[in-house]
C-alpha positions in Angstrom: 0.0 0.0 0.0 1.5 3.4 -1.3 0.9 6.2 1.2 0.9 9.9 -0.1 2.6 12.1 1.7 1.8 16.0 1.1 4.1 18.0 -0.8 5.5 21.6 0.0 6.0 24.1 -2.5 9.6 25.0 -2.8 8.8 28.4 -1.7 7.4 27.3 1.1 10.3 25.7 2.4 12.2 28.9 1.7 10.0 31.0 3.7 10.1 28.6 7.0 14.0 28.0 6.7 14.2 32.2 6.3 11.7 32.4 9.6 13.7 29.9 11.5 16.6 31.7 11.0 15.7 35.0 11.4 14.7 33.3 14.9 17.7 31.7 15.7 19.8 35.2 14.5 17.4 37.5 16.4 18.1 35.3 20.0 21.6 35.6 19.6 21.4 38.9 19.2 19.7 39.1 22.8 22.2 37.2 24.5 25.1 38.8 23.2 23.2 42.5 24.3 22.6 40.7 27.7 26.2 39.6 27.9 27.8 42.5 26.5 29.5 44.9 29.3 29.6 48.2 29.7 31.8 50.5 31.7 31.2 51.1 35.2 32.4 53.9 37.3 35.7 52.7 38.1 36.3 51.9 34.7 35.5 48.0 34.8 33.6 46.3 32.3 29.7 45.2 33.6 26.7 43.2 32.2 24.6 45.9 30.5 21.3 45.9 32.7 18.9 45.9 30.0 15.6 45.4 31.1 15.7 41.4 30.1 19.0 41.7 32.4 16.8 43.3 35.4 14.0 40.4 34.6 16.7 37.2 35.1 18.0 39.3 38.6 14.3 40.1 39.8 13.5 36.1 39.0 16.6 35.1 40.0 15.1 34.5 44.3 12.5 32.3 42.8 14.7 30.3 40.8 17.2 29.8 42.9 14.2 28.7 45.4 13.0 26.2 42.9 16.3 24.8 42.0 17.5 24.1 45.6 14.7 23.3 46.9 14.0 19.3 45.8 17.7 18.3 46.7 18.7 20.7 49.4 17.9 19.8 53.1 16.4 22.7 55.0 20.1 23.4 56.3 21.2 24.3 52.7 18.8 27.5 52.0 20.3 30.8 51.8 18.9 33.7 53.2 17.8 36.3 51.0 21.0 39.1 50.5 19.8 42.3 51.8 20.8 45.2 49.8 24.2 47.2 50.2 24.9 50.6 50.1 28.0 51.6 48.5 28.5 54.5 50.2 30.5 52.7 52.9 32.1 49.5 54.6 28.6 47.8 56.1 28.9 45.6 58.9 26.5 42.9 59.6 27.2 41.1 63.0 30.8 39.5 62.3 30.7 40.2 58.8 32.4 43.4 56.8 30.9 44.6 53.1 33.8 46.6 51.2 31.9 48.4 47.9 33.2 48.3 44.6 35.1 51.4 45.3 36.9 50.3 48.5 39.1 47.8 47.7 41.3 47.5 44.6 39.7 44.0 42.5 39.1 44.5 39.3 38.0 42.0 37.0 40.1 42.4 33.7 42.8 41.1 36.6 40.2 37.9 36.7 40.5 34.7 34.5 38.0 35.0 31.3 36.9 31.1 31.9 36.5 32.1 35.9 34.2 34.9 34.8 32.0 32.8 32.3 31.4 30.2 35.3 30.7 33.6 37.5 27.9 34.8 35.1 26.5 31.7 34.4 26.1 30.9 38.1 24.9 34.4 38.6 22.2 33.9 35.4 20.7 30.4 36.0 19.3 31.9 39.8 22.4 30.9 42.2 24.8 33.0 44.3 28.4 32.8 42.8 31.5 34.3 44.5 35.5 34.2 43.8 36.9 32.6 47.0 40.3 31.6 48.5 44.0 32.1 46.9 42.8 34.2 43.9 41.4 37.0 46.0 43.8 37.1 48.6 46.3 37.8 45.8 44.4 40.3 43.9 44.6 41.9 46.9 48.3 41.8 47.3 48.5 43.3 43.8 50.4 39.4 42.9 49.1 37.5 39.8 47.0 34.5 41.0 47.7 31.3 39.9 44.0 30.0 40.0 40.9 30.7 40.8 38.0 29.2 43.0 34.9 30.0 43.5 32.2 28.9 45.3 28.3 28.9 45.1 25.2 27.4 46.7 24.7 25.2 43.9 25.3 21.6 44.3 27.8 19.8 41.9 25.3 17.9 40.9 23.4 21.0 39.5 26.6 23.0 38.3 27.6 19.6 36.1 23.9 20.3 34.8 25.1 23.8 33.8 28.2 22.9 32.0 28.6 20.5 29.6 32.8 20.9 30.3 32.4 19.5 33.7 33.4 16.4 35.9 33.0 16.2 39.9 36.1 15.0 42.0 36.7 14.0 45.1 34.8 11.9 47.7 36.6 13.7 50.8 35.3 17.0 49.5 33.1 16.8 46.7 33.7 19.3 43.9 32.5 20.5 40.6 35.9 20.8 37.9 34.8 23.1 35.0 37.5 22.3 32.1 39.0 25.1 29.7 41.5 23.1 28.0 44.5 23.4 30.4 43.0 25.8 32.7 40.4 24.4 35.4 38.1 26.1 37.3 37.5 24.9 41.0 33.7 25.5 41.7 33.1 24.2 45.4 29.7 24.0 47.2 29.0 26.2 50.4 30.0 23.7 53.5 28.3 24.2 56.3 29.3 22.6 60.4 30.1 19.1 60.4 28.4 16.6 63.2 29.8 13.1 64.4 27.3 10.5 62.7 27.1 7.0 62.0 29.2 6.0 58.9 26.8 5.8 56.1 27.0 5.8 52.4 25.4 9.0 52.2 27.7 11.4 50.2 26.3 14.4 52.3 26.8 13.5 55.4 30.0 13.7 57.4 32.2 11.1 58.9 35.1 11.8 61.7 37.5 9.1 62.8 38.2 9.2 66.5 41.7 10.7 66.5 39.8 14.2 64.8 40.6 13.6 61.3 37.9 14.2 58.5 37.3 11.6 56.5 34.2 13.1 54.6 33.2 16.7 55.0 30.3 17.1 52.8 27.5 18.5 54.0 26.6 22.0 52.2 25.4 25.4 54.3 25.3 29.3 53.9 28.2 31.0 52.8 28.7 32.2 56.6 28.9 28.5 57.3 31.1 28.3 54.9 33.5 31.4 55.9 33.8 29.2 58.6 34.7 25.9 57.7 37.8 27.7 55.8 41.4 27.3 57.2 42.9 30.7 57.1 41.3 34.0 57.5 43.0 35.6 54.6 41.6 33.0 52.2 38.1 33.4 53.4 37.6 36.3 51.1 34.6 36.6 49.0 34.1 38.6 45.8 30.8 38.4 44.5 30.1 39.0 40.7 26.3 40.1 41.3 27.2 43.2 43.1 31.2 43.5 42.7 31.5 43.5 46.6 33.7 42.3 48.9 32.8 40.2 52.1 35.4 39.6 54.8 33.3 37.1 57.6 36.5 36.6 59.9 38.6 39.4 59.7 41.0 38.2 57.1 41.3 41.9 55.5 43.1 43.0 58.6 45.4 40.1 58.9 46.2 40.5 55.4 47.0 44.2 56.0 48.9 43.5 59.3 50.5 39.7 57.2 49.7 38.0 60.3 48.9 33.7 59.1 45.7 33.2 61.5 43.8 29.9 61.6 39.8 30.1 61.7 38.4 28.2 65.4 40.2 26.0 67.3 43.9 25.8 65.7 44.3 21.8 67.3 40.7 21.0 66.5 41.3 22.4 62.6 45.2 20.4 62.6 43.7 17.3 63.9 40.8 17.6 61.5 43.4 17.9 58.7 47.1 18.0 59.9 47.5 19.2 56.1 47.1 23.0 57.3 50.1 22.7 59.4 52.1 22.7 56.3 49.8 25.3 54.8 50.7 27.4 57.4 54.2 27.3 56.7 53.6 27.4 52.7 51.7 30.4 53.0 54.4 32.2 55.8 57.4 31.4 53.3 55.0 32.4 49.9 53.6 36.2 51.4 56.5 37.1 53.6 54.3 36.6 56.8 54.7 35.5 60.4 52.5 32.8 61.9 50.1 34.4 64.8 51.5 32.5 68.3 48.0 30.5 68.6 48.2 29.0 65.6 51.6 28.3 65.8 51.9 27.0 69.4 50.1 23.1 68.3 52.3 22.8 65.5 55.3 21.5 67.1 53.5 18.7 69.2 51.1 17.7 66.4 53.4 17.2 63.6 53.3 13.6 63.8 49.8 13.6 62.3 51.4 14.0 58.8 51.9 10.5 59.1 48.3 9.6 59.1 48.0 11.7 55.8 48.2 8.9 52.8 51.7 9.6 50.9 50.4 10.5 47.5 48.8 13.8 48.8 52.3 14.6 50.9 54.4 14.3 47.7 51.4 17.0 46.1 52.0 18.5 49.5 56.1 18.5 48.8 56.3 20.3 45.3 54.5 22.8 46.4 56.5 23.6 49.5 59.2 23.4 47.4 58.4 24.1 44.0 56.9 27.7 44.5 59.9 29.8 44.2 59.7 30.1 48.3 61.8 26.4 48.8 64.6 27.4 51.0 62.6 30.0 53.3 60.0 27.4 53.2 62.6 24.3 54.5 64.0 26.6 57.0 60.3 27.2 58.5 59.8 23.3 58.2 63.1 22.8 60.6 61.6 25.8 63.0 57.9 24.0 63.2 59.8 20.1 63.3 57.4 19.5 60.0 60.4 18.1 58.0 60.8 14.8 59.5 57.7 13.5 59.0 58.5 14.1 55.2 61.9 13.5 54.7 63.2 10.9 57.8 66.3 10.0 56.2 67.3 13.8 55.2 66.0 14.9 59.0 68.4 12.2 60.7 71.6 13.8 59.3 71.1 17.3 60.3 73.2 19.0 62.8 73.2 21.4 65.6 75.8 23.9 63.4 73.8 22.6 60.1 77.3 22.7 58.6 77.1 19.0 57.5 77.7 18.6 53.5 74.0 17.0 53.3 72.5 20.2 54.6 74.8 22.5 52.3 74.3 20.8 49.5 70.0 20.7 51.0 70.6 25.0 51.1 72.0 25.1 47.5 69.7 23.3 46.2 66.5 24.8 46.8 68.2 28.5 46.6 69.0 27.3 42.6 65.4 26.2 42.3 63.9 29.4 43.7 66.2 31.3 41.5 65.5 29.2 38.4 61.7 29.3 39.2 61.8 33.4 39.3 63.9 33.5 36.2 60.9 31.4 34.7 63.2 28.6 34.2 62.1 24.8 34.3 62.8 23.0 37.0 62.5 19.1 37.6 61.7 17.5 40.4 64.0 14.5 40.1 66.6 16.7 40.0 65.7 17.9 44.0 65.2 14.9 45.2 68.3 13.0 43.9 70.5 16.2 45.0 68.7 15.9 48.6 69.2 12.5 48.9 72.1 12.4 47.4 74.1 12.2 50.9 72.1 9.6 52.5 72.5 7.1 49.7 76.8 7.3 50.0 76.3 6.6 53.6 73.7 3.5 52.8 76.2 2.4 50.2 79.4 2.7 52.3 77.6 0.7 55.2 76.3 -2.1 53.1 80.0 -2.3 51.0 81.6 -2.9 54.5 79.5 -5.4 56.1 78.1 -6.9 53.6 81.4 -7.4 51.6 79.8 -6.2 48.6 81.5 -4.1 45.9 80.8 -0.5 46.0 78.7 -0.6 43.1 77.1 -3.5 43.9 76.1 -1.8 47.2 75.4 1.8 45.6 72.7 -0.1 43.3 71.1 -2.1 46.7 71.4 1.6 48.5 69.7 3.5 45.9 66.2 0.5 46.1 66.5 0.8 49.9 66.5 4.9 50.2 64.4 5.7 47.1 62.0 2.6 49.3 62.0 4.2 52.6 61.5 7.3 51.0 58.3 6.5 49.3 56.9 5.7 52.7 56.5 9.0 53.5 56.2 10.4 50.1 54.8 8.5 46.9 57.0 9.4 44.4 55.8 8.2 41.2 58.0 5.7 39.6 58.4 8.0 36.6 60.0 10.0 38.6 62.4 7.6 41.1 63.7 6.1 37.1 65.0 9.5 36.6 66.7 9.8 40.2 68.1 6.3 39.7 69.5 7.7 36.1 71.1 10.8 37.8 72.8 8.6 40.6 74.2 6.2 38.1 75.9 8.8 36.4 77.8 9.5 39.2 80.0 7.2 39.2 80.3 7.2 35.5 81.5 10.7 35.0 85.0 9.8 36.4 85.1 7.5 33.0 85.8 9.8 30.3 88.4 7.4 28.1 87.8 6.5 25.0 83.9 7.0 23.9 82.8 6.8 26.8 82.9 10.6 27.1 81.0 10.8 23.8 78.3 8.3 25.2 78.3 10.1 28.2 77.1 13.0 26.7 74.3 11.0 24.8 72.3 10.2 27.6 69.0 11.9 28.6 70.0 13.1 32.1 73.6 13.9 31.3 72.9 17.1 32.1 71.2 16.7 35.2 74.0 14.5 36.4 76.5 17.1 35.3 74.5 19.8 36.9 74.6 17.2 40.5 78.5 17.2 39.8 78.6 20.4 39.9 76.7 21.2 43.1 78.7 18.3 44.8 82.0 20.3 44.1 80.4 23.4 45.6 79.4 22.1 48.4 82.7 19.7 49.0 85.4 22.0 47.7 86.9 18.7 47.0 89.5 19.3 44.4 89.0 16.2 42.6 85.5 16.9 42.2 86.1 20.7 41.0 88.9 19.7 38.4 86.4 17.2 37.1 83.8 19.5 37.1 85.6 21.5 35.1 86.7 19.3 31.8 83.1 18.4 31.6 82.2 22.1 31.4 84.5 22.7 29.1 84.5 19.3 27.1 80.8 20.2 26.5 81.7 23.6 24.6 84.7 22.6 23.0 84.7 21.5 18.9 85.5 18.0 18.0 89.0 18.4 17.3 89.1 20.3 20.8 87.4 17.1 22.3 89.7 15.1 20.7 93.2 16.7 22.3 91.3 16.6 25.9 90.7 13.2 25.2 94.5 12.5 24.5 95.6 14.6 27.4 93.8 11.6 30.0 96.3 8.7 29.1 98.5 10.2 32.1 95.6 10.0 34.5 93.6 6.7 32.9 93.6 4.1 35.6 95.6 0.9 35.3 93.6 -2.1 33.6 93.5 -5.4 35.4 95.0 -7.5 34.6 93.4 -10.4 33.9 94.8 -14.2 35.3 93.8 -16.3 32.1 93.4 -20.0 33.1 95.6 -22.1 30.7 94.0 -24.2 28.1 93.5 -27.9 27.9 95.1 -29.3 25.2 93.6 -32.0 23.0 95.3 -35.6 23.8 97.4 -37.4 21.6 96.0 -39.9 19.5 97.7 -43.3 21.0 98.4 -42.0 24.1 96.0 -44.2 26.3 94.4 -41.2 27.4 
């Protein structure tokens, strides 16, 4: 059986594709007029408020009502904002309002893909504010190296919003809104925690007994959340609806005064996560800051909860101590506070009263070339740290294992490298792409001495050469061992010379080649004689 479909005119389907996309054309146009910014009176760029603008921000209560409401428990709904004059600082119980013209943010200072997250926040009906690092450093007029924000939106609603989007975490559960390499951290409001029963509920929170927070997910206000912060100078909220700035704990004066204060009880927060300890000292050594006396009186005696933290966060924890550009002031601070041990046992064993020892020297050095590389904008390797900083431990493993084991040296320098680089990753999980590369470094060691022949040339051929050369040199520095600073110094020069240079230096090492063994050759059995009876 034929069915007949009815036919359209070709004119007809002319006119409905032109209507569709005059349409389509004429609702671009109103977004772009509704996201298209206009100066303010400080010379920043805002959202025109066109009256379609005004209609999203005058819905924007009952939307956010609607939204939050289904999957929110009562504890999660925010207050209505009152309005704020920006006449003046307004004060509301504990918390401080700074107007658009009293303090110095400004958004072109702001990530683009931190703003589009902002607005989009802002537009679908929720309350969107940049938190943490990325204002406290607009505020100290330094370039931030990320930006958070925070909102009263669940993850579960602001994956709903961006198609770019994955949720982390089961600790802390957070939204990660991908711009190719730059990610944007958005992170529900967390209110109090309470002791309950362990349960697989996601928004619930669980405590072990010693303190420590195992999951700390239940959502609040953004005053709860002010609260549940670490430091005062990171609970610092810009909002994008009315360009405002809210200080809830008085981190704007210990910003001003560069005083490192920890929000409640400093041993209740380091027991809940003995993390902040170290965060203390990061941030101290980063801003040029001194540690208030409260919050640095628990550190000492509760140091030994690093060793509850799992090891692949400490060695997280590690770069950043000492990958920042802040590495030596940073190590010095970690000596003061008795943090280093729990990181580095082997390297904390060795050190001295004087700190004159050629492992702490050659520790110093170290992280002073890294800082200096890292403000130069140089690259800087990790492998390279930690096989110059355990550099010193590894000889002494090696020269007790040669002498009662009765092992040759190299044969005990290839059992000491496992057994450090092992004990090592008990405290921090260095990944194994990373201990290959140490292993490559120490190797070269005691290859470098070897220069006859082509070995120089093969030498020179390997990947880390020049991290082992650059170990070499370090070692001379901090020895002032001749043997090691005349050494040093043919490589540096080998490396520059021309071939036919390379070629005299080359001839110039017969003198100092060392002897060949000689080698006791068994004799050979000869073949008997036919007829000989034997």
């Amino acid at each position: 059986m034929r069915h007949s479909y009815p036919t359209l005119s070709r004119c007809t389907i002319f006119t409905r594709v032109a209507n569709f996309c005059r349409k389509v054309l004429v609702r671009e146009d109103k977004i772009s007029r509704e996201e298209t910014p206009v100066h303010d009176d400080k010379g920043h760029r805002d959202p025109i408020t066109s009256p379609d603008v005004e209609q999203v921000k005058a819905k924007a209560p009952e939307v956010r009502e609607r939204r939050t409401a289904p999957r929110q428990s009562p504890r999660t709904q925010q207050p209505q904002q009152k309005h704020v004059s920006k006449q003046s600082d307004v004060s509301s119980g504990d918390m401080t309002i700074i107007p658009r013209d009293g303090h110095d943010i400004s958004r072109k200072d702001i990530s683009d893909n931190a703003l589009k997250v902002l607005y989009r926040l802002n537009k679908s009906g929720y309350e969107a504010y940049l938190v943490g690092g990325g204002v406290r450093d607009l505020l100290l007029h330094k370039k931030p190296k990320d930006f958070d924000i925070t909102t009263n939106a669940t993850p579960e609603q602001v994956r709903k919003l961006f198609r770019n989007c994955r949720l982390v975490g089961r600790r802390f559960r957070l939204a990660h809104v991908m711009f190719g390499p730059e990610i944007i951290e958005v992170a529900t409001f967390r209110g109090h925690h309470e002791q309950v029963q362990e349960t697989d509920d996601k928004n619930l929170s669980q405590q072990a007994q010693n303190g420590m927070l195992l999951r700390d997910n239940i959502f609040g206000s953004i005053e709860e959340d002010a609260q549940r912060r670490d430091f005062t100078i990171n609970s610092l909220y810009y909002g994008i609806s009315d360009f405002t700035l809210r200080d809830y704990t008085g981190g704007l004066k210990d910003l001003k005064e560069g005083v490192i204060r920890l929000i409640g009880d400093p041993e209740t927060r380091y027991r809940e996560d003995p993390v902040r300890m170290l965060r203390a000292v990061r941030f101290a050594a980063k801003l040029d800051m001194t540690i208030s006396p409260e919050t640095a009186e628990p550190i000492p005696r509760l140091a030994t909860l690093l060793q509850e933290i799992p090891p692949a966060r400490l060695f997280e924890e590690s770069l950043k101590l000492l990958q920042a550009g802040y590495g030596f002031r940073t190590a010095e601070l970690l000596r003061e506070y008795q943090l280093f041990q729990p990181l580095f046992p082997l390297i904390a064993r060795q050190f001295t009263e004087g700190g004159d020892s050629p492992m702490e020297r050659i520790l110093d050095q170290v992280l002073k070339n890294t800082d200096h590389r890292l403000h130069n904008d140089m690259r800087v390797n990790p492998a390279f740290l930690f096989a110059a900083m355990l550099w010193y431990p590894v000889i002494e493993h090696a020269q007790k294992l040669a002498q009662e084991g009765g092992l040759t040296y190299y044969d005990a320098f290839s059992l000491a490298m496992n057994d450090v680089l092992d004990e090592q990753c008990r405290s921090l999980a260095i990944p194994k792409r990373i201990t290959t590369l140490v292993r490559d470094i120490w190797s070269l060691q005691l290859r470098l001495s070897r220069r006859q022949g082509k070995r120089a040339h093969k030498l020179m051929e390997h990947p880390k050469f020049r991290a082992a050369f650059d170990l070499l040199a370090l070692r001379a520095e901090v020895e002032q061992h001749r043997e090691l600073q005349s050494l040093t110094q043919w490589w540096s020069e080998f490396q520059e010379a021309t071939p036919a240079s390379q070629k005299n230096m080359l001839g110039t090492l017969g003198d100092d080649a060392p002897p060949r063994r000689n080698r006791t050759r068994r004799p050979r059995k000869r073949a008997p004689r036919a007829g000989s009876g034997q």
